[in-house]
C-alpha positions, 0 to 999 in steps of 0.5 A: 500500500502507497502512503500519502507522503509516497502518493506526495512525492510521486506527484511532484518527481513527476512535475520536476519532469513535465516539461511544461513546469518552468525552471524556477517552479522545479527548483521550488518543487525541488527543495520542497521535495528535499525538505520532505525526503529528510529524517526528522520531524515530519510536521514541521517537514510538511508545514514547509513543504507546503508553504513552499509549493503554495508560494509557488502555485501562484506563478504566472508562468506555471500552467494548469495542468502544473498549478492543478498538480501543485494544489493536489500534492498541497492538499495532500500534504495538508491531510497528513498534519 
């Protein structure tokens, strides 16, 4: 069975190769990512996750299909707190 924190994950490596997510939205993706992949406490881990991601959703650059992605894996993340 596939965790949500797996589910999380999944959606966002998968956004880190849609070619249509600009440059700077990935690195946020990415750092989010590598926040989320670190041992420790993982609420504080999922609160900044999430802040990142929200932060950058709202970029004017960034598709619907990428916005769409980004505001499911925040949602996600949300019900895991």
């Amino acid at each position: 069975m596939v965790s949500k924190m797996d589910e999380v994950i999944t959606l966002l490596e998968n956004a880190m190769n849609d070619r249509g997510v600009p440059k700077n939205v990935k690195e946020n993706i990415e750092e989010g990512l590598t926040i989320l992949k670190k041992p420790g406490a993982e609420g504080v881990q999922i609160a900044e996750a999430a802040s990142i991601l929200d932060e950058v959703s709202n970029d004017p650059n960034l598709s619907v299909y990428g916005r769409t992605i980004l505001w499911d894996a925040i949602s996600k993340l949300e019900a895991l707190k």
